[in-house]
Structures are given as structure tokens and as C-alpha cells.
TORDO-371082 format. One line per 2 residues: number of its first residue (from 1); for each residue x, y, z of C-alpha. Coordinates in nm, 2 decimals, always signed. Layout:
% TORDO-371082
NUM = X,Y,Z; ...;
END
This chain:
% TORDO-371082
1 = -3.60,+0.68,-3.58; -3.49,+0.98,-3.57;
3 = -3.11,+1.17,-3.59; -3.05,+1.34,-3.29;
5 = -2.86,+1.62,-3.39; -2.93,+1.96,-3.34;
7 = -3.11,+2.03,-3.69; -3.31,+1.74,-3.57;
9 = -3.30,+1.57,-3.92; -3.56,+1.30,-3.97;
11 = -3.44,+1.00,-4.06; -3.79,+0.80,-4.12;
13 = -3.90,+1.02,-4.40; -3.62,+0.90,-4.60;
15 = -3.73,+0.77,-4.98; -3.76,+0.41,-4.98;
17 = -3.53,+0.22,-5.28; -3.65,-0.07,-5.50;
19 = -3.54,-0.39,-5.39; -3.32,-0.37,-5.74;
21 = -3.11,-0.08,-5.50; -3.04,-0.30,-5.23;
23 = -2.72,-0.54,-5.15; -2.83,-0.85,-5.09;
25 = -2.82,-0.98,-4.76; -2.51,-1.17,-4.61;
27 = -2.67,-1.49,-4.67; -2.81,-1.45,-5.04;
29 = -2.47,-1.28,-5.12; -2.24,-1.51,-4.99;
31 = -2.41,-1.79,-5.19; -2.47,-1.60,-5.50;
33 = -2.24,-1.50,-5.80; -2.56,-1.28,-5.96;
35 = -2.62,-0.97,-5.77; -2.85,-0.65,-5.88;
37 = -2.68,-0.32,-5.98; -2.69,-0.04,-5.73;
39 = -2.61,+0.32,-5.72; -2.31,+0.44,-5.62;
41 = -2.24,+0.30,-5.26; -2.02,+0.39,-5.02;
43 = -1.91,+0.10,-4.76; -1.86,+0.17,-4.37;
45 = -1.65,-0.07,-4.18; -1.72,-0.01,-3.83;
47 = -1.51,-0.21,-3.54; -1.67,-0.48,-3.34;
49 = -1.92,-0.35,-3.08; -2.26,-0.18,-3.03;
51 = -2.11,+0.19,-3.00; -1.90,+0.14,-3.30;
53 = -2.20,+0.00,-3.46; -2.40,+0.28,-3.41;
55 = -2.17,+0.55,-3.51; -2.14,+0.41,-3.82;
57 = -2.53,+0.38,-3.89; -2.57,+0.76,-3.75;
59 = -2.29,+0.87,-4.02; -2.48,+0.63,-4.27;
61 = -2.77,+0.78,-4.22; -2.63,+1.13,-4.21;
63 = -2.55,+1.06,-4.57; -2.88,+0.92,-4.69;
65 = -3.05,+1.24,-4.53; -2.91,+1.47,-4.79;
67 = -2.79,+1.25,-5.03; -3.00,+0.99,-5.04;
69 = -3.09,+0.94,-5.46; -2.70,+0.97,-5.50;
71 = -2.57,+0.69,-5.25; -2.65,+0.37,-5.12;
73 = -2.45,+0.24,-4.77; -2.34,-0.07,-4.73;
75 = -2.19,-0.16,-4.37; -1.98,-0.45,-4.34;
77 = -2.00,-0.64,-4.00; -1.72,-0.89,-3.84;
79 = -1.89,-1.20,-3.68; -1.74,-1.30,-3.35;
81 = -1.70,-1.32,-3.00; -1.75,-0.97,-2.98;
83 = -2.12,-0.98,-3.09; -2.39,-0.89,-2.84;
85 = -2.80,-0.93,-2.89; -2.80,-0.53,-2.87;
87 = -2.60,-0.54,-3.21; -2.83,-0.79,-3.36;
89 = -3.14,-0.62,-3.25; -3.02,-0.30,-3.36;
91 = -2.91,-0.43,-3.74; -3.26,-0.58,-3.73;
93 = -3.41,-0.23,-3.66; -3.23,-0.03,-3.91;
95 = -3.29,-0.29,-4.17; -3.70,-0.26,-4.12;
97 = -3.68,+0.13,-4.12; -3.40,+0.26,-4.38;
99 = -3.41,+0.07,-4.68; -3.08,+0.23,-4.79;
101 = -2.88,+0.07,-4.56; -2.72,-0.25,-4.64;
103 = -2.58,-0.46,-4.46; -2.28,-0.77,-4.50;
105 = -2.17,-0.99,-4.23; -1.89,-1.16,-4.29;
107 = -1.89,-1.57,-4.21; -1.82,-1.62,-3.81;
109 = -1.45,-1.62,-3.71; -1.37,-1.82,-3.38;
111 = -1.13,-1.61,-3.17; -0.97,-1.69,-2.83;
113 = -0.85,-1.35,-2.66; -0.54,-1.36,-2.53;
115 = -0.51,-1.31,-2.17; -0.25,-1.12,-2.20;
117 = -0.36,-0.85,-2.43; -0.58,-0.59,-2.33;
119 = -0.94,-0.58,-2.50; -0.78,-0.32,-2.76;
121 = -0.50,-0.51,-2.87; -0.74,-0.83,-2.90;
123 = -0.97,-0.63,-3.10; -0.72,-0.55,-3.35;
125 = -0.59,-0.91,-3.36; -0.93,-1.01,-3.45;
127 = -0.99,-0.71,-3.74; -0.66,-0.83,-3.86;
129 = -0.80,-1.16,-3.90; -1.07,-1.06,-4.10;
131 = -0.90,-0.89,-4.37; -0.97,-1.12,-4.59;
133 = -1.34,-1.11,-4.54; -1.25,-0.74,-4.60;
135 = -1.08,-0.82,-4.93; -1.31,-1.03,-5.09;
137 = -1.66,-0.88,-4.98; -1.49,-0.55,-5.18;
139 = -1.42,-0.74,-5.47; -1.76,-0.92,-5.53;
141 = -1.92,-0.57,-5.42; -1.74,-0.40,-5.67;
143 = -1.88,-0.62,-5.94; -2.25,-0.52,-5.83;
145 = -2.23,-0.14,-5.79; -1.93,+0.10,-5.82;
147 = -1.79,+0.20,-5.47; -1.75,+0.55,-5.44;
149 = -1.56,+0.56,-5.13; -1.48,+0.32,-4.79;
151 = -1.49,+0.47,-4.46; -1.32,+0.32,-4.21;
153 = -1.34,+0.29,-3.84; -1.04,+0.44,-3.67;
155 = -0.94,+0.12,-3.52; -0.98,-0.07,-3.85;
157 = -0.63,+0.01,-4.00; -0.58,-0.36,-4.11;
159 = -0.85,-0.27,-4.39; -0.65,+0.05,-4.50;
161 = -0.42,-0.13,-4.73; -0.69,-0.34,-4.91;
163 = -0.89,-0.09,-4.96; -0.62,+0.14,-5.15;
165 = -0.52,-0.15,-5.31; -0.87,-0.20,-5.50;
167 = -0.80,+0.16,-5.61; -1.08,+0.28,-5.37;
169 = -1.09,+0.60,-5.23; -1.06,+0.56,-4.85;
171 = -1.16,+0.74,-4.56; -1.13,+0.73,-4.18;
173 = -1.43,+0.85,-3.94; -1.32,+0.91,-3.57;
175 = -1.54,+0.92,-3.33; -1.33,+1.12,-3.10;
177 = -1.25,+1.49,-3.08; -1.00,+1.66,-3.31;
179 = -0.79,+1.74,-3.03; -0.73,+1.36,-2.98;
181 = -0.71,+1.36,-3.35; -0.41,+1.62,-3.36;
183 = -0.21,+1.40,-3.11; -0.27,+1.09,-3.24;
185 = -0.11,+1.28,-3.54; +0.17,+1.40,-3.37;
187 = +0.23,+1.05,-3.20; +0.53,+0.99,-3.44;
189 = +0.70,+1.31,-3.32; +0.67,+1.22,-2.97;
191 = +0.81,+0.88,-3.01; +1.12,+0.99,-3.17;
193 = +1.21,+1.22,-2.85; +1.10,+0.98,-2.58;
195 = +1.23,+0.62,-2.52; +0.98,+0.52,-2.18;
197 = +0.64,+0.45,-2.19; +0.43,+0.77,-2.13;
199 = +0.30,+0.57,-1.78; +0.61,+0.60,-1.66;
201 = +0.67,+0.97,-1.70; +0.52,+1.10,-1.43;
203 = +0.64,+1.48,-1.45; +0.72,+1.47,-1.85;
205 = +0.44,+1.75,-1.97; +0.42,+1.74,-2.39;
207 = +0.29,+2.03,-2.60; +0.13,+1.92,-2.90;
209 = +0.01,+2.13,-3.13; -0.38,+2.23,-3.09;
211 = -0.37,+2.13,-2.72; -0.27,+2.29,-2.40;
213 = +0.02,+2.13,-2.20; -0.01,+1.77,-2.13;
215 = +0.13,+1.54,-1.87; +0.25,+1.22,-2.01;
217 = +0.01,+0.95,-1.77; -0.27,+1.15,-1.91;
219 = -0.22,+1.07,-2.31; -0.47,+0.86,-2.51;
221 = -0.49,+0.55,-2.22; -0.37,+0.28,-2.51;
223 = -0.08,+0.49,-2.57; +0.07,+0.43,-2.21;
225 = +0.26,+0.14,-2.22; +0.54,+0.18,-2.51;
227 = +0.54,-0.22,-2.55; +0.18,-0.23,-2.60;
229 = +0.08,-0.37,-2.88; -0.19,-0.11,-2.96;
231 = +0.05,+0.13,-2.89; +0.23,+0.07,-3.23;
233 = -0.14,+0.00,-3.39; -0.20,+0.39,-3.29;
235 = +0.14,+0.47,-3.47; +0.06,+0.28,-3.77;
237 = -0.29,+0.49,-3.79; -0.09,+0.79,-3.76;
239 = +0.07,+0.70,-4.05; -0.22,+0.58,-4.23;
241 = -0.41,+0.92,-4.20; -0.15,+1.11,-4.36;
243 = -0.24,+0.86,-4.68; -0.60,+0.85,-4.70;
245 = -0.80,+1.06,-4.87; -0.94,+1.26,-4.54;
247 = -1.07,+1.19,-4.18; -1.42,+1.25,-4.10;
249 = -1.46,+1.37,-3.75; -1.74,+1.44,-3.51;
251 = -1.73,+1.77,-3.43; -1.79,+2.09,-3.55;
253 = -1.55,+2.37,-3.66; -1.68,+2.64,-3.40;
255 = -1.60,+2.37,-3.14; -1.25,+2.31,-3.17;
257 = -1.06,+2.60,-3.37; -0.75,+2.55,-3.16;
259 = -0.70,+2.17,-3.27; -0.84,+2.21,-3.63;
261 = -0.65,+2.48,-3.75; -0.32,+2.35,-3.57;
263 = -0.42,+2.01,-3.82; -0.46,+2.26,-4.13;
265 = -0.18,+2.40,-4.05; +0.01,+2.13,-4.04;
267 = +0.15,+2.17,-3.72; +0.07,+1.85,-3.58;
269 = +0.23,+1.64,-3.85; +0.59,+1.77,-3.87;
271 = +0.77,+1.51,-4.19; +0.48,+1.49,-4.50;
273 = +0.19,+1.61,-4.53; -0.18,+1.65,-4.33;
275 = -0.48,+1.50,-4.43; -0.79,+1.67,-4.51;
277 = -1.02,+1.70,-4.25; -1.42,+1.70,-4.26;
279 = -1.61,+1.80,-3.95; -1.94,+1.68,-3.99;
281 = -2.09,+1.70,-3.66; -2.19,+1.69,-3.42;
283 = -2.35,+1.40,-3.52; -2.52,+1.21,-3.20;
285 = -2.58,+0.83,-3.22; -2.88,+0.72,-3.07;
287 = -2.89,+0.43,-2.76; -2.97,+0.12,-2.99;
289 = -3.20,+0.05,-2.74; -3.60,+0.00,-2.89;
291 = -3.80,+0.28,-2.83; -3.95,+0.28,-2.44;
293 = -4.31,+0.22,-2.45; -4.33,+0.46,-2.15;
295 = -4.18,+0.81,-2.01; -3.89,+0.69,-1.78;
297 = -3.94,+0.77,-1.44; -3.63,+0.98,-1.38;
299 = -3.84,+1.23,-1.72; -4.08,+1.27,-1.50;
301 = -3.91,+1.34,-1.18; -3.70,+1.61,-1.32;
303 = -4.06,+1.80,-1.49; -4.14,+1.86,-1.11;
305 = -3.76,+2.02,-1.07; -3.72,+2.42,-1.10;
307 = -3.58,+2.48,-1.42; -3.16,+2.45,-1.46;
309 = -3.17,+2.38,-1.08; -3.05,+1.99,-1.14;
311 = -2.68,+1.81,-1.21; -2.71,+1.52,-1.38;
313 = -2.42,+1.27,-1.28; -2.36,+0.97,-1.57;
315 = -2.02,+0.85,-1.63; -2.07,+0.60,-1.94;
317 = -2.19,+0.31,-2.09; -1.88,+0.10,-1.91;
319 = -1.83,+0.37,-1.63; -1.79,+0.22,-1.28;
321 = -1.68,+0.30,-0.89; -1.53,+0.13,-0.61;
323 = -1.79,+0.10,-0.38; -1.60,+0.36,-0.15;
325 = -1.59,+0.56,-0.49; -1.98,+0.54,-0.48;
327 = -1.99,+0.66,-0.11; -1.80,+0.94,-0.16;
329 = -1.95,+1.07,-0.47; -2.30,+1.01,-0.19;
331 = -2.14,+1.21,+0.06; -2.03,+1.51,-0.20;
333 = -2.38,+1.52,-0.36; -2.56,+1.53,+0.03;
335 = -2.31,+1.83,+0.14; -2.33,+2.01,-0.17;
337 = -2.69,+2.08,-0.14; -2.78,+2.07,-0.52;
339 = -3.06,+1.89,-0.66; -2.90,+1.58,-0.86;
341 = -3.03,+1.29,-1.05; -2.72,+1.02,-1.03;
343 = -2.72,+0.66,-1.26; -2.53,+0.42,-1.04;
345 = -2.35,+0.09,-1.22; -2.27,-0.19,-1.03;
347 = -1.96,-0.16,-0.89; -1.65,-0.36,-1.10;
349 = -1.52,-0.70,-0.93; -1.19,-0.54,-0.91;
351 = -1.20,-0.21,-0.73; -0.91,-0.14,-0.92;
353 = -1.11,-0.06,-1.23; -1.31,+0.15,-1.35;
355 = -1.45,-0.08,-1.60; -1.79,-0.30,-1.57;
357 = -1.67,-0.65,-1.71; -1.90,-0.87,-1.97;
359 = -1.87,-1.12,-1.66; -2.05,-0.96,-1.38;
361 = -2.36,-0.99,-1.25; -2.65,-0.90,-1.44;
363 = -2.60,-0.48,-1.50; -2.94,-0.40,-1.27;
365 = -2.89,-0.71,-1.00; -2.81,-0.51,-0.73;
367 = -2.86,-0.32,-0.37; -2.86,+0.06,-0.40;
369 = -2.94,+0.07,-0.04; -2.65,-0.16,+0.05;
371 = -2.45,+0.06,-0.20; -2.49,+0.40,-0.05;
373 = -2.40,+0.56,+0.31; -2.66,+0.46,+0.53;
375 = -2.98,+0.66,+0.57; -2.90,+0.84,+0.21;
377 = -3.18,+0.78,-0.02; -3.40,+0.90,+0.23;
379 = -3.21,+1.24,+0.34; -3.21,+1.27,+0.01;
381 = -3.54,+1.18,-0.16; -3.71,+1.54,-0.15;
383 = -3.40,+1.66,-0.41; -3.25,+1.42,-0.55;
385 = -3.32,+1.07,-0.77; -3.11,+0.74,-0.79;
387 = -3.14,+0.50,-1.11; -2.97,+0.17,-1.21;
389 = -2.80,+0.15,-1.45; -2.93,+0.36,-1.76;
391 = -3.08,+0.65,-1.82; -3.21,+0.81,-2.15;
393 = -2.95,+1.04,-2.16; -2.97,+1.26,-2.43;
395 = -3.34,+1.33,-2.31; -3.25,+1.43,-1.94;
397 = -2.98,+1.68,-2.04; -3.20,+1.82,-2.28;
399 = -3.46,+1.85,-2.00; -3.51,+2.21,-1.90;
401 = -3.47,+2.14,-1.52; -3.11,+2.00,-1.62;
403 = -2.81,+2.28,-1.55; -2.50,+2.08,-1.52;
405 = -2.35,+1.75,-1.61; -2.10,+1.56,-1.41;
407 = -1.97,+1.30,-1.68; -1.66,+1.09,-1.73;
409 = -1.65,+1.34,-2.06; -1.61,+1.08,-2.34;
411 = -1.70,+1.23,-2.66; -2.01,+1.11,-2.76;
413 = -2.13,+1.30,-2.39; -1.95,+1.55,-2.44;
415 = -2.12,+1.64,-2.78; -2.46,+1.58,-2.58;
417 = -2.41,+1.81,-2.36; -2.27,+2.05,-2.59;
419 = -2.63,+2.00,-2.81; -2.79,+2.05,-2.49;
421 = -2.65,+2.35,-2.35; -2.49,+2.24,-2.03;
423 = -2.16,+2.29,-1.89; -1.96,+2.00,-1.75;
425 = -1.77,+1.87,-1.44; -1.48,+1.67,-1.63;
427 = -1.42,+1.36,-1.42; -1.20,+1.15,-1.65;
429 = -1.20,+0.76,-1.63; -1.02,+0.59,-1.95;
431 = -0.95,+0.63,-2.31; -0.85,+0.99,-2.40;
433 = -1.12,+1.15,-2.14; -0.83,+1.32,-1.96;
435 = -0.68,+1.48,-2.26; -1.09,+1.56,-2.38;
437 = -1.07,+1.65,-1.98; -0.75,+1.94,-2.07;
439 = -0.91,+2.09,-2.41; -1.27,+2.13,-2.24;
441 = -1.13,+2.34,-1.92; -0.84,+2.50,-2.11;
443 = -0.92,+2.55,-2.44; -1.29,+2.54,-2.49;
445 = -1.38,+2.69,-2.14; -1.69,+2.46,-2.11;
447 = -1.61,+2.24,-1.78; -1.47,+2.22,-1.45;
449 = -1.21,+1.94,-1.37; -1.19,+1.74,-1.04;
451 = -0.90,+1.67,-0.87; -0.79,+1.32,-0.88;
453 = -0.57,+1.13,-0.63; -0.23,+1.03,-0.78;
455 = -0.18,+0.67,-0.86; -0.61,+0.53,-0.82;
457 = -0.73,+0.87,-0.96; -0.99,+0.85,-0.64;
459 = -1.20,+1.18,-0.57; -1.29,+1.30,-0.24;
461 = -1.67,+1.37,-0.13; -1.52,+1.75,-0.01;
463 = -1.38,+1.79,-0.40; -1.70,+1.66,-0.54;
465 = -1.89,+1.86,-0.33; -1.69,+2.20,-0.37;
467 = -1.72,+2.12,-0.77; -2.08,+2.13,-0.80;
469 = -2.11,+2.44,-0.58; -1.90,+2.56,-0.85;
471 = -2.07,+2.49,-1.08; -2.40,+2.58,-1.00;
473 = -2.38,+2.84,-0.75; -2.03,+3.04,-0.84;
475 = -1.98,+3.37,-1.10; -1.71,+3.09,-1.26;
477 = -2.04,+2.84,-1.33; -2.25,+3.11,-1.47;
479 = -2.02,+3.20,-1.73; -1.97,+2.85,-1.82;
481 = -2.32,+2.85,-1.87; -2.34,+3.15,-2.11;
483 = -2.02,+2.99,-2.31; -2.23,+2.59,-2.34;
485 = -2.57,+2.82,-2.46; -2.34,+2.95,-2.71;
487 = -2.21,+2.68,-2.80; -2.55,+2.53,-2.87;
489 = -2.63,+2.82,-3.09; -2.33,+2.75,-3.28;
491 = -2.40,+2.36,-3.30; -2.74,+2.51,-3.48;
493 = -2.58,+2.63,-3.72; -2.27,+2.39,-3.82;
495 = -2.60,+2.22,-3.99; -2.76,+2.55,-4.14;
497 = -2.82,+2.55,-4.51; -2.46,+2.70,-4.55;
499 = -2.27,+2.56,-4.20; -1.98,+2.48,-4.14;
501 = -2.07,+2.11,-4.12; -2.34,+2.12,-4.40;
503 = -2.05,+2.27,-4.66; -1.79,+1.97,-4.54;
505 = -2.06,+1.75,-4.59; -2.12,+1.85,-4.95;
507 = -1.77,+1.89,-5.03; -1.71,+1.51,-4.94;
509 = -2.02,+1.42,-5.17; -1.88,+1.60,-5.48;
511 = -1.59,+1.44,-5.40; -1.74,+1.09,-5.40;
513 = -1.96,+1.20,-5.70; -1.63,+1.25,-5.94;
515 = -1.40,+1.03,-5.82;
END
């Protein structure tokens, strides 16, 4: 398996470690007071979930890849309700192909959500309730090997106390952009001057440091509601990060100058002081899914497409439209002209959201012909492609016949397209894609936004349409193209010999090293 970044570092030709270097597993540990010495480790607590999960193993790996006779990696796993069979099978995979990575699940923990707390808010109620786990699996660690360092999942803040406590240096990785980074940072500030939720600021616009103006409704989504309780989870992190001993962060210094040196400067946290930042990307987590035995079709389809000539339309693993939603984007893509190859998710139970829920029906069980304008598919079948569900993305947009990308611009897409060359249209959905939305149009000069209807953020077919001409046909889209080739270039060489993201890299180890 392979790290896609854009040194493409092997991962698979990693020196394998005695059985003597390796933690035992949950089962043997839990029921043993004798445990092998180790090297140095450093322990990774990702959040429940696949995409946390596999962040973490990408940074892990990271590590081993120039570090790996130094540092073993031990990730500690939460066993609950948010579990699915992708994170088994992908803890499975890792622990047949990189020896050096450990793993520790803690003993299942029955949890009820709460209806009324969002999935956020639950998720931290649950980490919470693992801090013991937390506690104790670093204490009985610490007696087998000497733990150089934790590293910590942004959203695991309940662990940030334990882990100081220990006397442990302590880390957070965010798997979001430094410009979210900066106003999560500067969250504190804004809370002093406002006293409403930020949803219900319609025409407040805040300035915060590193980022260009921002309206209110279009801060970090958990951040909306004021009485939230992830809300006051986000200020605690603030206040956490100012303590650790330094965020790692996927991205790369070239990237995002604006943000980062508005954190250095220590604008952005305006009472104490800012914590060090590492950029070590960008750093590009693989699906988790096993290997296809085959080409996927859509591969194969775009190698008969004229080079650059194609936009690729993918809006996330839990992207999805309204079916009107679906038949507008249908009527943009037919009236634009362009070739396109567009993955289509089931459409969510509540046309309200733009969510696909654990619930629904099976994520490929359904009509594309009942989904789409009638007669579509086949107007369209000499220039563009339809798939269900999933599509390899970091493949197609590396694909030569690939020239734009119209994403819902979460990060971890973002930095793929960014690897890949290819300039965006930004067509936020949730999370903090409409402030990654702002910095990519405003700042960065990498993307063109849609316009989105006030109140259900719906686009027209005629927006969608008048975008991707844009895009792909306008003096505007050409010199977005020439600014995403550079910024390839420049992603090159965060992870030359002596780049940007190669030096933070090494500054962390010898940090680890002689602490």
C-alpha cells in the first residue's frame, strides 16, 4: 500500500520489526501484565470512524517512512457503536502489511446516542467516556516502551488532560486546513464580542486573522448554534491548542501563507500565546477500500476523453442531493456542454439534508434513470459518464483527461485536487467547506464558488451551468489552471530532501528524539 502523496513514498518497502518490537495485541495486552520492550513509540488517538481512522494510519505511516528504526506507532482504537466492517477490514490490512504499526482497542463501550444531540456532540460524549480507557492503556504502555509523544485527534480533547498529566508530550493533528485552524483559534475572541449564535447572524461578517471576510452562517457548521454542545467542545480545543506542545496539520506552507503566518504571528490568538505549528502535508489518506482487482470502468472511459477536456463532479464520502438538487445539477451539466463524469449518491430521506444517513437503503440500491430528467443518460452518453456511488477518486483527478473538479471542497479533496493539478468549483455542503469555500476563491485563487440560495443553499441548473463554462472555457479558468499546476509543483516540493514539509517533519522527530 502505498502513500499517495506527491513524492509518492512507498509504504510497503518499509523494514519489518521483530515481534520483540511490536505491542501486543488488544487481547494479549489486556490480559497480560508482561509485555516486550519497544522503541520509542509514539501513540495516535484517532476519533471514532473510518476517515479518522485512516488519517491517523497515513500520518503513522508518514512517520515510519523516514523514521522508521527510531519509532514505533501505536494507535489506540475506541470500541462502539460507531464501528463499521470498513474499520475492521482496514486495521486488518495495515496489520498484515506494516509491522510497525500497532494497534490497541479498548474493551467495547455500550452507548445510546441521544436524540437530541447532533452526531458531533454524541461523538464527544462517547470519547469522554472512554477516557479512562485512555488513562490506563498509557499507563500500562508506558511500562513497556517509553512514549515519546501522543497525538491526538482534533476532536479528542477529553484525552488532552490525561495525557499531560502522565507528563507526556502531546500533540494535536487536524485534518483540516490552517485557515479553519486560525479561526478555531480565534473562536475565544469572537465569543467575547458576540452573544447569538452565529446562525442567527445573518448579515454579521467577522474578520479573522489569515482569512478573508466571513459571514457569520458560514463559520465552522458545529460552531452555529451558541448552545450547542460541541460548540463549547470547539472552545475548549481552542484552549487546549494554545497548551500542547504543537498542532500538526495537513497542508503545506506554500499553500496557505496567509493563514500560517497570521498563526505565527500570533494574530489569531489575541490573550497567551500560539502554538507551534507543523505542516506536514499534504499528506493524502488512501480509501480503506481493498485494492480493486480490476480498472474501474469510469478509468477507462475517461482514457478515450481528449486530454483536460473532462469535469469531474464528486461531493464526498456523505455528500447528498434532493432529488430536485440531482435534476438540476442534470440540467446544468446538459446545457453547459462540457464533457463530465458525475458520482451520484442516493438521495437523503430528508430532502432537507445533505447528509446520507447510516439508515438508508443500501448506498448503490437505486434508479439512476428514475433519478435523472428524463431522456438524460442517453442525450448524454457520447460525453459524459454516471456512477453510483464511488469512484476511485484520487485516480480520476489525476487522470490526464481530467481539467476541473466540481467538489463540495472538504479538505482531504481539496488537497487531491491540489496534488493533481486541477482547479475547483467550491460548492460547499457542511463542516467548515464554506469557510475552505472563502480561502480557496479569495485567498488561494484556486476555485470558483457557486451561488447558493439563501436559507436551503439550493443551486440552479443556469448557475451550475454558467460555472463550468467558467471554468473550462473562460480566460478566468485558464489562469486558475496555471495557479493549481503551480501549485502541484510546489506540493513536489513541500516533500523535497529540504521542503518545507520534509524540515517540519524532522524538526518534530528531533523533538520526540530528546524529549
Amino acid at each position: 500500500m502505498s502513500l499517495h502523496n506527491p513524492h509518492h513514498i512507498s509504504i510497503s518497502s518499509l523494514t519489518s520489526t521483530s515481534s520483540a518490537d511490536l505491542i501486543l495485541s488488544s487481547s494479549q495486552f489486556q490480559g497480560s501484565k508482561v509485555v516486550p520492550k519497544m522503541k520509542d513509540a509514539i501513540v495516535l488517538y484517532p476519533a471514532p470512524g473510518i476517515g479518522h481512522l485512516l488519517s491517523m494510519v497515513e500520518l503513522g505511516k508518514l512517520i515510519l517512512s523516514r523514521y522508521n528504526c527510531e519509532f514505533s506507532i501505536i494507535i489506540l482504537l475506541t470500541t462502539g457503536p460507531f464501528d463499521t466492517p470498513a474499520t475492521t477490514s482496514h486495521i486488518d490490512r495495515i496489520s498484515q502489511t506494516t509491522s510497525s504499526i500497532s494497534f490497541h482497542r479498548f474493551p467495547y463501550l455500550p452507548f445510546t446516542a441521544s436524540p437530541t444531540l447532533g452526531r458531533l456532540a454524541n461523538m464527544f460524549e462517547f470519547l469522554s467516556l472512554n477516557d479512562s480507557n485512555v488513562l490506563q492503556s498509557l499507563q500500562q504502555l508506558s511500562e513497556a516502551s517509553s512514549i515519546r509523544a501522543v497525538i491526538l485527534d482534533s476532536f479528542c480533547t477529553s484525552a488532552f488532560p490525561l495525557a499531560r498529566g502522565l507528563g507526556i508530550p502531546t500533540y494535536f493533528f487536524t485534518s483540516f486546513s490552517a485557515a479553519a485552524l486560525a479561526a478555531i483559534l480565534y473562536l475565544p475572541t469572537i465569543h467575547k464580542q458576540t452573544t447569538k449564535s452565529f446562525k442567527d447572524l445573518p448579515t454579521t461578517v467577522f474578520h479573522i486573522p489569515g482569512l478573508p471576510p466571513l459571514l457569520a452562517t458560514h463559520m465552522i457548521e458545529p460552531l452555529l448554534d451558541r448552545e450547542d454542545p460541541t460548540y463549547h467542545q470547539s472552545l475548549q480545543f481552542s484552549l487546549d491548542l494554545r497548551k500542547c506542545d504543537g498542532v500538526l496539520t495537513n497542508t503545506f506552507d506554500g499553500l496557505e501563507p496567509i493563514a500560517l503566518m497570521a498563526i505565527t504571528n500570533g494574530e489569531c490568538v489575541t490573550d497567551g500565546p500560539s502554538p507551534s505549528v507543523y505542516c506536514i502535508g499534504p499528506l493524502i489518506a488512501d480509501s480503506g477500500e481493498d485494492a480493486p482487482t480490476h480498472k474501474h470502468d469510469c478509468l477507462s472511459w475517461l482514457d478515450q476523453q481528449p486530454s483536460r477536456s473532462v469535469v469531474f463532479l464528486c461531493f464526498g464520502s456523505r455528500g447528498s442531493f434532493s432529488r430536485e438538487q440531482v435534476k438540476e445539477i442534470a440540467n446544468g451539466l446538459e446545457r453547459s456542454g462540457q464533457r463530465f463524469l458525475w458520482v451520484v449518491k442516493i438521495p437523503p430521506v430528508d430532502n432537507k439534508s445533505k447528509e446520507i444517513k447510516q439508515e438508508n437503503l443500501v448506498w448503490n440500491d437505486f434508479d439512476l434513470d428514475e433519478l435523472m430528467p428524463e431522456g438524460f443518460l442517453e442525450r448524454t452518453k457520447n460525453r459524459g459518464m454516471v456512477v453510483k456511488s464511488w469512484a476511485p477518486q484520487v485516480a480520476v483527478l489525476r487522470h490526464q483527461s481530467v481539467g476541473g473538479f466540481v467538489s463540495h471542497v472538504g479538505w482531504n479533496s481539496v488537497l487531491e485536487a491540489v496534488v493533481a493539478g486541477v482547479p475547483m468549483v467550491a460548492w460547499p455542503l457542511h463542516a467548515e467547506q464554506h469557510l475552505n469555500k472563502a480561502v480557496l476563491v479569495e485567498n488561494m485563487k484556486m476555485a470558483i464558488g457557486v451561488e447558493q440560495r439563501d436559507g436551503d443553499r439550493f443551486v440552479s441548473g443556469a448557475e451550475l451551468e454558467r460555472r463550468l463554462k467558467e471554468l473550462m472555457d473562460s480566460e478566468e479558468g485558464r489562469e486558475l489552471r496555471e495557479r493549481s499546476e503551480k501549485m502541484r509543483e510546489m506540493a513536489v516540493e513541500a516533500w523535497r530532501e529540504e521542503g518545507s514539509s520534509t524540515t517540519a517533519l524532522a524538526k518534530l522527530a528531533e523533538n520526540w528524539k530528546h524529549d
